[in-house]
N, CA, C and O atoms as a Tinker XYZ file with bonds, in Angstrom:
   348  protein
     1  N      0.835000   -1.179000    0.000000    73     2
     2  CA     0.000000    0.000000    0.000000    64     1     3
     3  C      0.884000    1.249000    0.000000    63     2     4     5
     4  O      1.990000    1.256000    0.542000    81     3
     5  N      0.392000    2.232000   -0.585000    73     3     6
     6  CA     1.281000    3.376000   -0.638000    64     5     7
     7  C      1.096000    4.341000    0.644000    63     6     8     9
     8  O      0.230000    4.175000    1.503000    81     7
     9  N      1.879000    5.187000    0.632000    73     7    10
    10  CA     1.675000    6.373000    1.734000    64     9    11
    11  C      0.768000    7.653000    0.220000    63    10    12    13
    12  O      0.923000    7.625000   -1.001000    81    11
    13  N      0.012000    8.461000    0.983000    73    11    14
    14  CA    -0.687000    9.365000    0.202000    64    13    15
    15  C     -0.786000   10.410000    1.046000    63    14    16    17
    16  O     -1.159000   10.460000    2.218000    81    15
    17  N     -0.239000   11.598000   -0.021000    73    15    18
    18  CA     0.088000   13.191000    1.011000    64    17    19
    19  C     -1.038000   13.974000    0.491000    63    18    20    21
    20  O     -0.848000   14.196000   -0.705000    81    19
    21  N     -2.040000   14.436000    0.882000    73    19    22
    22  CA    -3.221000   15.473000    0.241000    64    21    23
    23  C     -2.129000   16.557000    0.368000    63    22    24    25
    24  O     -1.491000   16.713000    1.409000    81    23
    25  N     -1.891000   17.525000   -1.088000    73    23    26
    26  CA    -1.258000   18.630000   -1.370000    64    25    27
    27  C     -2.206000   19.479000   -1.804000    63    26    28    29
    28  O     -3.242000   19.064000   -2.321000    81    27
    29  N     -1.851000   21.203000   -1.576000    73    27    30
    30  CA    -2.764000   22.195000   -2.464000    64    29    31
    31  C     -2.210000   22.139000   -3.876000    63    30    32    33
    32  O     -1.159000   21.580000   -4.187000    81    31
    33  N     -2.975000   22.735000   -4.640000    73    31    34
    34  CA    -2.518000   22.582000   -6.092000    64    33    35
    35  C     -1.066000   23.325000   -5.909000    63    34    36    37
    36  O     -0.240000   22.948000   -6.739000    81    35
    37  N     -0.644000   24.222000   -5.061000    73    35    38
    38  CA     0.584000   25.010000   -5.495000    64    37    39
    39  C      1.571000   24.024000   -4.951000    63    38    40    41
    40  O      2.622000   23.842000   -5.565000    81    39
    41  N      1.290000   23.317000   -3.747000    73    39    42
    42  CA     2.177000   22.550000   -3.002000    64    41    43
    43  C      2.904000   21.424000   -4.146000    63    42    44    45
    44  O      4.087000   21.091000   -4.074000    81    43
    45  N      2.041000   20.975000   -5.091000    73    43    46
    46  CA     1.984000   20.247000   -5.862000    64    45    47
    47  C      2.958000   20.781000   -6.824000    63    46    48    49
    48  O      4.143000   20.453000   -6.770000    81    47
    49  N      2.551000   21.494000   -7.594000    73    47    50
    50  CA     3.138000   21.994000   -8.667000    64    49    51
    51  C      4.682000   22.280000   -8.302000    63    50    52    53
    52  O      5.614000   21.844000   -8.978000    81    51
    53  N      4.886000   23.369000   -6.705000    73    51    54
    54  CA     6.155000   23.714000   -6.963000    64    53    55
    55  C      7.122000   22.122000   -6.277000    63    54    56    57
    56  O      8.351000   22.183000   -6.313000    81    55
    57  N      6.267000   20.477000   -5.556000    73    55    58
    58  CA     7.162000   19.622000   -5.527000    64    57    59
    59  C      7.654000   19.183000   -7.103000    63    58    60    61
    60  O      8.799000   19.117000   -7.550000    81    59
    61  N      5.976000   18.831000   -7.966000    73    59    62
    62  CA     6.838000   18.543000   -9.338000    64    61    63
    63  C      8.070000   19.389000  -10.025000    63    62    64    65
    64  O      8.873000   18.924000  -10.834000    81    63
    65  N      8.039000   20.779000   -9.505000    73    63    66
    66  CA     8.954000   21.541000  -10.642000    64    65    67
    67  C     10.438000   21.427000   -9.779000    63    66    68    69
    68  O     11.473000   21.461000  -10.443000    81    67
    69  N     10.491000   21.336000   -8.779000    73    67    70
    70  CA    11.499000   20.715000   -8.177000    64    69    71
    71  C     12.268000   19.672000   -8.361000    63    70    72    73
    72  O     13.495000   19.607000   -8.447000    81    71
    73  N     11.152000   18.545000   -8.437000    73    71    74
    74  CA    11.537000   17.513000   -8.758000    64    73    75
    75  C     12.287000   16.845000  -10.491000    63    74    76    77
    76  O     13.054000   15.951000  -10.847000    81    75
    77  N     11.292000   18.190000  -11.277000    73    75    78
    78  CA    11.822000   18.117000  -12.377000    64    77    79
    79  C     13.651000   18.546000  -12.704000    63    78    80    81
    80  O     14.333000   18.167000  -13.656000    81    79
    81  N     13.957000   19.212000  -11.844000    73    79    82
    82  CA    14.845000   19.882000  -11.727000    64    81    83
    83  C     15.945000   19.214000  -10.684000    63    82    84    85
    84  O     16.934000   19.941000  -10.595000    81    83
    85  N     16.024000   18.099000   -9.927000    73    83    86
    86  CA    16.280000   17.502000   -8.879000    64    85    87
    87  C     17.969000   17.787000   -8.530000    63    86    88    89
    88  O     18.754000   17.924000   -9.468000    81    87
    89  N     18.282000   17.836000   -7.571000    73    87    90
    90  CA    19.839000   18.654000   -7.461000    64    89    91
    91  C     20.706000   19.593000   -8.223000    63    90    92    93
    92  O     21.929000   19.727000   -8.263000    81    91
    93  N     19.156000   20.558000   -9.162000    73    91    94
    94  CA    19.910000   21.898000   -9.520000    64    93    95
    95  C     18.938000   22.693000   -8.369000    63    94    96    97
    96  O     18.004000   22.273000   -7.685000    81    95
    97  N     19.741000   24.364000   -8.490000    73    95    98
    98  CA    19.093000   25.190000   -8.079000    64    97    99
    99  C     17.850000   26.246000   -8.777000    63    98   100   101
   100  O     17.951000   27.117000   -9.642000    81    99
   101  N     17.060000   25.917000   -8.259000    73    99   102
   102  CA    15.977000   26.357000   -8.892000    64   101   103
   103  C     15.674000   28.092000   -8.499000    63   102   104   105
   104  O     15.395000   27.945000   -7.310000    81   103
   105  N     15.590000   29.172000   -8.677000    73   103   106
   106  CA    15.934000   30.108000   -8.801000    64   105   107
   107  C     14.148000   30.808000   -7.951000    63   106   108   109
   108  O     13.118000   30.156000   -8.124000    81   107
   109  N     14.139000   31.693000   -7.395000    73   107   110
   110  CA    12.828000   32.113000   -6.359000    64   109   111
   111  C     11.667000   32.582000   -7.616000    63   110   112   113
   112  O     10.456000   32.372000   -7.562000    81   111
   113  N     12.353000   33.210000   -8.641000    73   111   114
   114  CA    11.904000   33.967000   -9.856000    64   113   115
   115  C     10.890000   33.007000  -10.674000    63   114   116   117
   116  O      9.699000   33.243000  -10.873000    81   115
   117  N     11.496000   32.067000  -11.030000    73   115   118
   118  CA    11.292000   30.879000  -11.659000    64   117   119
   119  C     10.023000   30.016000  -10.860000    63   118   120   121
   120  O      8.910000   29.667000  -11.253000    81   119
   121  N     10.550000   29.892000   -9.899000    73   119   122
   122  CA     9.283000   28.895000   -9.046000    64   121   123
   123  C      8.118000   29.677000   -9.565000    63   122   124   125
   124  O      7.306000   29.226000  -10.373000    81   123
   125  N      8.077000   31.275000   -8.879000    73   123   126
   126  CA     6.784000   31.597000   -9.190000    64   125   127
   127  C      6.387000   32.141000  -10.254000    63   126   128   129
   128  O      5.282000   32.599000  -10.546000    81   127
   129  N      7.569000   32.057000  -10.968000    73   127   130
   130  CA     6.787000   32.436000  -12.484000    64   129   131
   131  C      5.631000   31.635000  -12.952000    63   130   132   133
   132  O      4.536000   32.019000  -13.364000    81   131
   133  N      6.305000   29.946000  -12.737000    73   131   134
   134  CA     5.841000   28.489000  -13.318000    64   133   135
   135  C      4.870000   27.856000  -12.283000    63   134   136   137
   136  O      3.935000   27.202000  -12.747000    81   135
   137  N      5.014000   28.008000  -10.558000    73   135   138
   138  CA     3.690000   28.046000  -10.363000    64   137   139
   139  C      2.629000   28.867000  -10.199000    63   138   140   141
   140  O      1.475000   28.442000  -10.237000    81   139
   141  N      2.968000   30.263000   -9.979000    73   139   142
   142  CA     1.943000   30.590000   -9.994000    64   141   143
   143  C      1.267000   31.710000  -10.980000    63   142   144   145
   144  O      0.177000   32.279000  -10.927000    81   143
   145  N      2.457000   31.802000  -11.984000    73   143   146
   146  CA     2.360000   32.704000  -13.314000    64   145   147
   147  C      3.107000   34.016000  -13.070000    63   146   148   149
   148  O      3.283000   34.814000  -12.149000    81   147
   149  N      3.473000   33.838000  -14.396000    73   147   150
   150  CA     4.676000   35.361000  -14.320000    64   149   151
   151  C      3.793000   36.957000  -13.964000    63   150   152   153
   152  O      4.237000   38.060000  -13.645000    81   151
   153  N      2.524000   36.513000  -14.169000    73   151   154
   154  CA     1.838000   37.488000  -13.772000    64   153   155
   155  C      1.015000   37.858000  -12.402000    63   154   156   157
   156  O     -0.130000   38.278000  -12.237000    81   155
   157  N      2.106000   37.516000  -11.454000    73   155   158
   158  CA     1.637000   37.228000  -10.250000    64   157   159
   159  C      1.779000   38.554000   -9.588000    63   158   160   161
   160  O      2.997000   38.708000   -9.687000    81   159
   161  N      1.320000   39.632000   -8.965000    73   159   162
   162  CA     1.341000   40.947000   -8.567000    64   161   163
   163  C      1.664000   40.770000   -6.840000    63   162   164   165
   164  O      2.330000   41.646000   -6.287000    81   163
   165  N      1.224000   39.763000   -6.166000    73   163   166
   166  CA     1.388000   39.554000   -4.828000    64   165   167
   167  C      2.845000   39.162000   -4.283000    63   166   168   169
   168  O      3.722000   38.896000   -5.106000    81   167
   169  N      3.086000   39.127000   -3.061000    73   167   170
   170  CA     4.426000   38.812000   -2.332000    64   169   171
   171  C      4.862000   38.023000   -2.467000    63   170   172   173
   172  O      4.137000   37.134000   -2.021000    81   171
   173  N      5.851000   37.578000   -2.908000    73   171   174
   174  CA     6.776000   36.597000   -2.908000    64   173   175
   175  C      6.940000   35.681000   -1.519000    63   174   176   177
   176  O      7.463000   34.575000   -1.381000    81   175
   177  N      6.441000   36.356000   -0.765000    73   175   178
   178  CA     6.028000   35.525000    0.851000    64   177   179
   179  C      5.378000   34.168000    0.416000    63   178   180   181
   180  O      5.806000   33.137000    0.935000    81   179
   181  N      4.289000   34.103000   -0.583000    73   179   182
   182  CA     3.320000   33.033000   -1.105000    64   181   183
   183  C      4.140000   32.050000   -1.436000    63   182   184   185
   184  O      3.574000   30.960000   -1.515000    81   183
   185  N      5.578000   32.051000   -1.717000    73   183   186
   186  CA     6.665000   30.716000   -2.234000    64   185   187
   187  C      6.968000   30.401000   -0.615000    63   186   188   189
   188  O      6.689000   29.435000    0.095000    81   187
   189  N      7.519000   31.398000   -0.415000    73   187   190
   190  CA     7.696000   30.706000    1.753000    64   189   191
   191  C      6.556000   30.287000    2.155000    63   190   192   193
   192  O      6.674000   29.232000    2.778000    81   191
   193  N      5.735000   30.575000    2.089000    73   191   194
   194  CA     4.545000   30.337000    3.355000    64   193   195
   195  C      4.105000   29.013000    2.453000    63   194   196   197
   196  O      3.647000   28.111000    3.153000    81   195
   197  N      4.160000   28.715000    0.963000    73   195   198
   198  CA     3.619000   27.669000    0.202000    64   197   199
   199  C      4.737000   26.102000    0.720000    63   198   200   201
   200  O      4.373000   24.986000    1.093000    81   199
   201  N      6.471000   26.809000    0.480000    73   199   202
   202  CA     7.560000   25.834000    0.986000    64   201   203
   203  C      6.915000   25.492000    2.202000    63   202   204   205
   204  O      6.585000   24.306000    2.218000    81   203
   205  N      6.627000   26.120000    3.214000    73   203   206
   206  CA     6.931000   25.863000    4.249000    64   205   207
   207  C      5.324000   24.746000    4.939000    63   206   208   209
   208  O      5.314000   24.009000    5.924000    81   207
   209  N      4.189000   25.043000    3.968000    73   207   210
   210  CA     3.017000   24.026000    3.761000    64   209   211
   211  C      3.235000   22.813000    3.396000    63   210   212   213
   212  O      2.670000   21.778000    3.750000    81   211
   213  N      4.178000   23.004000    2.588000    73   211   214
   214  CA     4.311000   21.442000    1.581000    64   213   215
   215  C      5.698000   20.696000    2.615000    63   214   216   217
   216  O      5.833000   19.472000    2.623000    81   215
   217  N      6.555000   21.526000    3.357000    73   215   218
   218  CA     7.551000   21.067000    4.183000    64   217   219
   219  C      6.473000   19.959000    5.438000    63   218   220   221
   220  O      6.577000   18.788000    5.806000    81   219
   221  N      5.697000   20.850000    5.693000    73   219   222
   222  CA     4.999000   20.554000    7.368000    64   221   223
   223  C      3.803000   19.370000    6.304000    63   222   224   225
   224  O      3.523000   18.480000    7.107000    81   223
   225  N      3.344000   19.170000    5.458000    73   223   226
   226  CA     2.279000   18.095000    4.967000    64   225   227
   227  C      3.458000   16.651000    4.308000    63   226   228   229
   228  O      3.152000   15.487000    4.567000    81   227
   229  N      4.246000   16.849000    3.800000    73   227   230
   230  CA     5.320000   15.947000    4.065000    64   229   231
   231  C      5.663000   15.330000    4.756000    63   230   232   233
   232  O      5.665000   14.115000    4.561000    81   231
   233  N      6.194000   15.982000    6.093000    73   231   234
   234  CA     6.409000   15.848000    7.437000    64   233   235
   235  C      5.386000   14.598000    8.007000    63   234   236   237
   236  O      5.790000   13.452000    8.204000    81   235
   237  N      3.905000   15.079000    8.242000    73   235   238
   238  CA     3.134000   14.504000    8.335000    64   237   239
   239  C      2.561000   13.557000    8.096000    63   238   240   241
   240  O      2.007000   12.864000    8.951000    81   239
   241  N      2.572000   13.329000    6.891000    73   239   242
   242  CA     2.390000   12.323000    5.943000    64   241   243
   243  C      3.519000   11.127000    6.454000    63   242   244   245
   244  O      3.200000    9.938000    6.444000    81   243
   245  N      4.687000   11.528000    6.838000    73   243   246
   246  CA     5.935000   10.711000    6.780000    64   245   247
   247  C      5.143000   10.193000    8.853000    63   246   248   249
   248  O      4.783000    9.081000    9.242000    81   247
   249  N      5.159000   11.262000    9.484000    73   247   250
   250  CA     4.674000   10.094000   10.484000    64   249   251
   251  C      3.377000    9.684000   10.644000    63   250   252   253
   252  O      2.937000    9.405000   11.759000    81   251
   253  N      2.821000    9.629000    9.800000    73   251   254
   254  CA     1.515000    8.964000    9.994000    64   253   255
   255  C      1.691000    7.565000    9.390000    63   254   256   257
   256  O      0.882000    6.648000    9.530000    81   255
   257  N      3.001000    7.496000    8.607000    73   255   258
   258  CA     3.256000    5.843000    8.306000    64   257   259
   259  C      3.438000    4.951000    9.010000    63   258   260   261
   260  O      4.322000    4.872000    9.864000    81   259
   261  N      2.461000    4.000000    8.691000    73   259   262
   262  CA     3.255000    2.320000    9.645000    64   261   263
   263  C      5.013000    2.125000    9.190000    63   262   264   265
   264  O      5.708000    1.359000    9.857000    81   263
   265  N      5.415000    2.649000    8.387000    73   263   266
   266  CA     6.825000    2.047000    7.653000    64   265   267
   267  C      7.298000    3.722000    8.261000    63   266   268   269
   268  O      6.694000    4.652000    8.796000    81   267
   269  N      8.742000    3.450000    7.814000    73   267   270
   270  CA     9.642000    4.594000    8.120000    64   269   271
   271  C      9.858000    5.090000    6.412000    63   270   272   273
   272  O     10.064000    4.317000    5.477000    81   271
   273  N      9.760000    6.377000    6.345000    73   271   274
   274  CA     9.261000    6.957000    5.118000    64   273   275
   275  C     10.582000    7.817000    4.952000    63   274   276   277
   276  O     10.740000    8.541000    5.935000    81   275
   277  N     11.440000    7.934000    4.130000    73   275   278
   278  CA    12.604000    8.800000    3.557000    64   277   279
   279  C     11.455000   10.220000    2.643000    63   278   280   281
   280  O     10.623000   10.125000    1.740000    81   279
   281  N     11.950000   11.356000    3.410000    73   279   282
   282  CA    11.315000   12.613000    2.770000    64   281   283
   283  C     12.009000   13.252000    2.203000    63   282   284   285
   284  O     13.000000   13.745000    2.741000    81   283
   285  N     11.670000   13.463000    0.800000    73   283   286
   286  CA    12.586000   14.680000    0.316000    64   285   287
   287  C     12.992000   15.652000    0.616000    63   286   288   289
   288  O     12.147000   16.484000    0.946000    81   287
   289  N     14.109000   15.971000    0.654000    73   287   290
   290  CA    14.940000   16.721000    1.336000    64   289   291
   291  C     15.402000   17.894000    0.484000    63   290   292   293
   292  O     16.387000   17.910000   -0.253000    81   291
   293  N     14.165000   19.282000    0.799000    73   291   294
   294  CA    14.244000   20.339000    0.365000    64   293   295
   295  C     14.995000   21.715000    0.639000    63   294   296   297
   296  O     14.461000   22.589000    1.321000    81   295
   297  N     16.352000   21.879000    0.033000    73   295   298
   298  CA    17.483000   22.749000    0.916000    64   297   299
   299  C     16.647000   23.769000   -0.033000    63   298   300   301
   300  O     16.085000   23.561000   -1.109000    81   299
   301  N     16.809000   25.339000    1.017000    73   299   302
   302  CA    17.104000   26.718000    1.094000    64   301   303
   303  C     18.124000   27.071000    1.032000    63   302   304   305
   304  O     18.931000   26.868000    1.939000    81   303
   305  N     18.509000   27.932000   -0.436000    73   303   306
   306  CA    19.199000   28.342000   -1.108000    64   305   307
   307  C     18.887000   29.963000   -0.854000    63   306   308   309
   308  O     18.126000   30.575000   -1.603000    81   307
   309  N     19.619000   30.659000    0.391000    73   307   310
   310  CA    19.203000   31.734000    1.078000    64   309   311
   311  C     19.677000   33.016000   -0.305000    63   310   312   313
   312  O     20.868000   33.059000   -0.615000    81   311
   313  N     18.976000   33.686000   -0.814000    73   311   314
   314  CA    18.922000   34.483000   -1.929000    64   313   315
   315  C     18.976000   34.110000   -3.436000    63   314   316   317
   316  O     19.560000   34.717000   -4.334000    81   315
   317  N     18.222000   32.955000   -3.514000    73   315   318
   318  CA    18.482000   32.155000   -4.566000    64   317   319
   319  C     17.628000   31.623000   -4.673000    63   318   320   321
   320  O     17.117000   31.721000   -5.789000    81   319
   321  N     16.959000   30.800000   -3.733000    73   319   322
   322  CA    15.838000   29.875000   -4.674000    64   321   323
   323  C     15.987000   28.468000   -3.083000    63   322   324   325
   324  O     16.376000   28.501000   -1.915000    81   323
   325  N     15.279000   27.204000   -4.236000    73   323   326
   326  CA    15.390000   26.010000   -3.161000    64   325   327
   327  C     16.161000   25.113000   -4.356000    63   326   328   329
   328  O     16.453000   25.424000   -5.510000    81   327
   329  N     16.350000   23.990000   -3.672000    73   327   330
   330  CA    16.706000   22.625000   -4.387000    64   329   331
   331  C     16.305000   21.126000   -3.718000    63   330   332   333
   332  O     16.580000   20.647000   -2.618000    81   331
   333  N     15.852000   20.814000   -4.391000    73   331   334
   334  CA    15.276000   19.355000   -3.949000    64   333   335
   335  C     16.536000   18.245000   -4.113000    63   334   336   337
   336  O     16.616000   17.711000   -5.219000    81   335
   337  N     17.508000   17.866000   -3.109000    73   335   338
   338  CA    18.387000   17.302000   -3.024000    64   337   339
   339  C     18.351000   15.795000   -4.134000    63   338   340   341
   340  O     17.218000   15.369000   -4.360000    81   339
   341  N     19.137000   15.288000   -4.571000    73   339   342
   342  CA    19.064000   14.112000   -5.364000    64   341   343
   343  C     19.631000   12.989000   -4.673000    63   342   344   345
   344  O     20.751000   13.104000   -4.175000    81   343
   345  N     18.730000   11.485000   -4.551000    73   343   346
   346  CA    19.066000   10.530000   -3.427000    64   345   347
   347  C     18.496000   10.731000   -2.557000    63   346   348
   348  O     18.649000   10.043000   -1.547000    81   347
């Protein structure tokens, strides 16, 4: 049986674009261009407060398993962006 994480659509989008990208650095610009459109007028806070949703529903997900669950391991790239570690 699998483990299953309920994500918001953004939580979603910015693990796939991460993942697409897996041990490069993905740039702060970029995330929200691609999730949430280059035409986004609001704070850039919405990529932190979104990281930091999809960090803590991960989390969760990982102990609510009967099994011991390896979580992707999402580094902060402090003026730069994130990277979704590879392995």
């Amino acid at each position: 049986m699998r483990n299953r994480c309920a994500l918001r659509p953004e939580e979603f989008e910015l693990l796939a674009l991460l993942g697409r990208y897996a041990g490069e650095a993905v740039a702060r610009e970029r995330l929200m261009a691609q999730v949430w459109d280059e035409n986004w007028f609001g704070s850039t806070k919405a990529l932190d407060v979104t990281m930091a949703g999809l960090r803590r529903r991960l989390a969760e997900a990982a102990d609510s398993s009967p099994r011991p669950v390896r979580l992707p391991l999402i580094t902060t790239l402090r003026g730069h962006g994130y990277r979704l570690e590879d392995g």
